[in-house]
N, C-alpha and C positions, 0 to 999 in steps of 0.2 A: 466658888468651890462649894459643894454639895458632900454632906455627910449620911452616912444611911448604915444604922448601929442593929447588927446582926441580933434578931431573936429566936427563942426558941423556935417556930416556925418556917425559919430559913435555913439555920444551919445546919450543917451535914452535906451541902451541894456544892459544886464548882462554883469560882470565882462568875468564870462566863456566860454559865446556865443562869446565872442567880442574873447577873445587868440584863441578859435576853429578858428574862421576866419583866425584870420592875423596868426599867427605861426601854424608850422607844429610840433604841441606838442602831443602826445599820451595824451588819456584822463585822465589814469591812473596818468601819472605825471603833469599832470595839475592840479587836484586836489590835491595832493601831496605837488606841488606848491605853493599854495595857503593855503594851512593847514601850513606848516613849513614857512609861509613866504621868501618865492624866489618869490614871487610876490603880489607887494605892489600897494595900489593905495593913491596919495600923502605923500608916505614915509609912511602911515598908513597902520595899518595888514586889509585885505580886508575879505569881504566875496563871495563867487561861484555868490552869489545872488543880489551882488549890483550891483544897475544903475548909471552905467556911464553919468558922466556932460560933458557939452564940457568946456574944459581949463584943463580937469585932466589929471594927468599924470600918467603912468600906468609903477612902475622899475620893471624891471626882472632882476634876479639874475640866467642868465641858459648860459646855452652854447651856444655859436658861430652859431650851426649847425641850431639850431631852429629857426633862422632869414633869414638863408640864402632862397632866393627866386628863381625858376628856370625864368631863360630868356627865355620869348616865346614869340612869333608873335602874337598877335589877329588877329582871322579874321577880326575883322572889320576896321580893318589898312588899308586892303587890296580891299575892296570892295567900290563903289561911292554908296552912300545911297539915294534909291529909295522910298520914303514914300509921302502918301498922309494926309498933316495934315491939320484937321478939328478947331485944338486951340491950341495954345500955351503958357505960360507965365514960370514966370521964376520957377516953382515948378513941373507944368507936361506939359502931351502933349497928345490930344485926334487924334485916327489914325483911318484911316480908312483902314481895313485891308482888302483885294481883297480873295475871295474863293482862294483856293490852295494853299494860304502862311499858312506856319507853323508859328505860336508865339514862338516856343523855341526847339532847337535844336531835333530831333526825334531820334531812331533807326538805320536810315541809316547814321547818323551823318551828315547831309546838315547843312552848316553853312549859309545859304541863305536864313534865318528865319526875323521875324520881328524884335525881340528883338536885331538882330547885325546891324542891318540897322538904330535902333534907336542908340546903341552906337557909329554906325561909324558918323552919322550925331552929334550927340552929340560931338564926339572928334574933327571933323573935323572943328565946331565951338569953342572950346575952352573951350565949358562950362564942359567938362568930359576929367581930365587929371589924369589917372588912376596911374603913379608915385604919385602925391599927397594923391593919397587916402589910407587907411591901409587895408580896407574890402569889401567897397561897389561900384556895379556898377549899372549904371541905368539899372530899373526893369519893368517888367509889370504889373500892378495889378489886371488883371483881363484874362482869355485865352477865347479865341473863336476855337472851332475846323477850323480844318486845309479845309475844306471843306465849311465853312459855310462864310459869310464876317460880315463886323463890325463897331463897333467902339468899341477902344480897348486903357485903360486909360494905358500911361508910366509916370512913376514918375524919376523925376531927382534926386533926394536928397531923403536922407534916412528918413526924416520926411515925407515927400509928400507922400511915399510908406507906414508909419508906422498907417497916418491919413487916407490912401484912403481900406488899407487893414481894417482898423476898420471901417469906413465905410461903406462897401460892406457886412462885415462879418452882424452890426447892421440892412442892408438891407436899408437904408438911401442914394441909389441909382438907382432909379428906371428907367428897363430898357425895351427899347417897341420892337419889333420885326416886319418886314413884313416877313411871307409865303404867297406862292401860292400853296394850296391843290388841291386835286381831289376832285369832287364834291362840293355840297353848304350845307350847314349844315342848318339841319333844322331850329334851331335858330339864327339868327342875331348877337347875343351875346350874352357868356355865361361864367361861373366861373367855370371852370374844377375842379373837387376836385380827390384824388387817392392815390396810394400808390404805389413807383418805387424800383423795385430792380437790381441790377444790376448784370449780370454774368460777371467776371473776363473772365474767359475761352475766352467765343466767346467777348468780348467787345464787348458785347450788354446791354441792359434792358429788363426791361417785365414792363407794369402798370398794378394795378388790383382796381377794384372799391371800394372791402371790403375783410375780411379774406384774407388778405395779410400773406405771408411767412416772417420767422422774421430774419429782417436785411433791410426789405423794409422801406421807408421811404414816408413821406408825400408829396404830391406835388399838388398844385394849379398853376393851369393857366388859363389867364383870354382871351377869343379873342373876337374882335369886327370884323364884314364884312363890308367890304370897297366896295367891285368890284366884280364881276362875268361877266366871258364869256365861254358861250357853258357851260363844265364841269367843269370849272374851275373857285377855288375863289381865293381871293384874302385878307387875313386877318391880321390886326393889334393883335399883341398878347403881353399882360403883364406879364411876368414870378414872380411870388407872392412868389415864390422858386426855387430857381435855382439846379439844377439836372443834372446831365450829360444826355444829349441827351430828355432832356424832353418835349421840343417842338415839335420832331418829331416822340416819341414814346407815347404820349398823344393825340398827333391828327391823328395819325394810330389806336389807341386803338378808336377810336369813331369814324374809318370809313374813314376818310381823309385823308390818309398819304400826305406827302410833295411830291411835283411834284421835281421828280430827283433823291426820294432820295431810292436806293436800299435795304439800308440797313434794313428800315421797310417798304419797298412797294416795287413795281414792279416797275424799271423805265427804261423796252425796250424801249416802245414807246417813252416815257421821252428822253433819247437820240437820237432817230432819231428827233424830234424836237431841239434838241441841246442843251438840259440842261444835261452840264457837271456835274454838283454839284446840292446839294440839294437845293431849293430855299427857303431860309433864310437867313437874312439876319439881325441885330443887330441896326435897323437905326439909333434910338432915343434915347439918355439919357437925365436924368434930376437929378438936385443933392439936394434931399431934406433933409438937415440937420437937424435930431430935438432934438439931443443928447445936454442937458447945458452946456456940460462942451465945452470952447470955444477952438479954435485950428486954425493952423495959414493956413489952405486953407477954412476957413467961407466965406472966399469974393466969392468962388465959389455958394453958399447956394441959391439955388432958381433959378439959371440958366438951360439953354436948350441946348444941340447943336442937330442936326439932319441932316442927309443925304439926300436932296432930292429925292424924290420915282423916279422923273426921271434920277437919275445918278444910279438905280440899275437895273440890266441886265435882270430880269423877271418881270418887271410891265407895260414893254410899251404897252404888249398885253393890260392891263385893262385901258389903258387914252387914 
């Protein structure tokens, strides 16, 4: 019999979710498990369903094998952690992530991503000692494409991630964007309304204004004009929904694509002027809490951070 004493960092989850995690149990005898009592929680017959407290204790009545853990390296042992942080305290940490970094591991398998550079910085400080923990490691709660730059929220502790992911989902994060488009738009400012669908195949979208195909989804976006030189502007945009690629297949759908970016626009010329990447950039959050029920990052509630327009690589043309 195997005991495994619920901490902060665990609790708040299901019984079932938490054993998927930490033991390499087949699901079938998991639940099995837990039916016949081979896994109890405080000596008490448990349910699939119940939420784990921190101080419980979780006995297993299984075999030897289901504990054993393979020994590996992380990469983030191995790397000096190169990150630009915007805030820190001891729950999360706001980053400001460069065009071309990936958030998490891709395809080609590059361990050179954001999210190891925050654990190797995390380990290397003391605050993430991955022997103590049974399930979790520091997470990101939010991704920005690998192309586009940010601010980009990491949570330390499994509460930080559990309140920021509820957060984001209730939209009680509101997030501002600088593009530089082609051309000026007729209006100054305006509230895009539409409907986006996405193709799997080409990992594209399409938007349409009405009689949308079904599986499309809604999408508002809101931009105000800031700048303009020659053909180009310069604009603040509010995403009202967040959508994959919605900023720059919403302002191609109305004529402006993003300066650089090929995927919904033409961007030859774009890089002979030297826009590697699409110009977007994520500068601005603000954390407007208005959900009652209270939770323990409130002390965030009605703050600001932001990147200065002059520390991003396409606005110097407009100041």
């Amino acid at each position: 019999m195997r005991e495994l004493k619920i901490g902060k960092n665990e609790a708040g989850q299901r019984l079932d979710k938490f054993i998927t995690k930490t033991l390499d149990l087949p699901m079938s005898l998991l639940y099995k498990s837990i039916r016949l009592k081979k896994i109890k929680v405080n000596r008490k017959r448990a349910e699939n369903s119940q939420i784990l407290c921190e101080g419980d204790v979780v006995q297993c009545f299984l075999s030897d094998e289901f504990f054993e853990k393979k020994v590996t390296k992380h990469s983030y042992e191995s790397i000096t952690p190169r990150l630009d942080i915007i805030y820190e305290d001891e729950n999360i940490m706001l980053l400001n992530k460069r065009p071309g970094v990936s958030v998490h591991e891709d395809e080609d398998g590059s361990t050179n991503t954001l999210i190891t550079h925050v654990q190797a910085y995390l380990y290397g400080k003391g605050e993430y000692r991955p022997e103590d923990e049974l399930c979790f490691a520091p997470a990101l709660c939010n991704r920005i494409d690998r192309n586009t730059g940010g601010i980009v929220i990491a949570a330390k502790n499994a509460e930080a991630l559990r309140v920021m992911n509820e957060k984001i989902k209730r939209r009680e994060i509101d997030k501002f964007y600088l593009a530089a488009i082609h051309g000026v738009p007729k209006k100054e400012s305006d509230t895009l309304k539409g409907y986006l669908l996405k193709d799997e195949k080409t990992k594209t979208v399409r938007v349409y204004d009405k009689n949308a195909p079904r599986g499309a989804k809604e999408i508002i976006t809101k931009y105000k004009l800031l700048a303009k030189t020659g053909d180009t502007s310069l604009i603040e945009v509010e995403l009202l929904t967040g959508r994959t690629h919605q900023i720059r297949a919403h302002m191609a759908h109305i004529g402006h694509p993003l300066v650089g970016d090929g995927k919904y626009g033409v961007n030859r010329e774009d890089r002979q002027r030297g826009y590697k990447y699409q110009a977007l950039y994520s500068y601005r959050l603000k954390f407007s809490f208005d959900t009652l029920v209270p939770t323990s990052l409130d002390y965030l509630n009605g703050k600001e951070f932001k990147i200065p327009k002059k520390d991003i690589y396409f606005t110097a043309e407009f100041f």
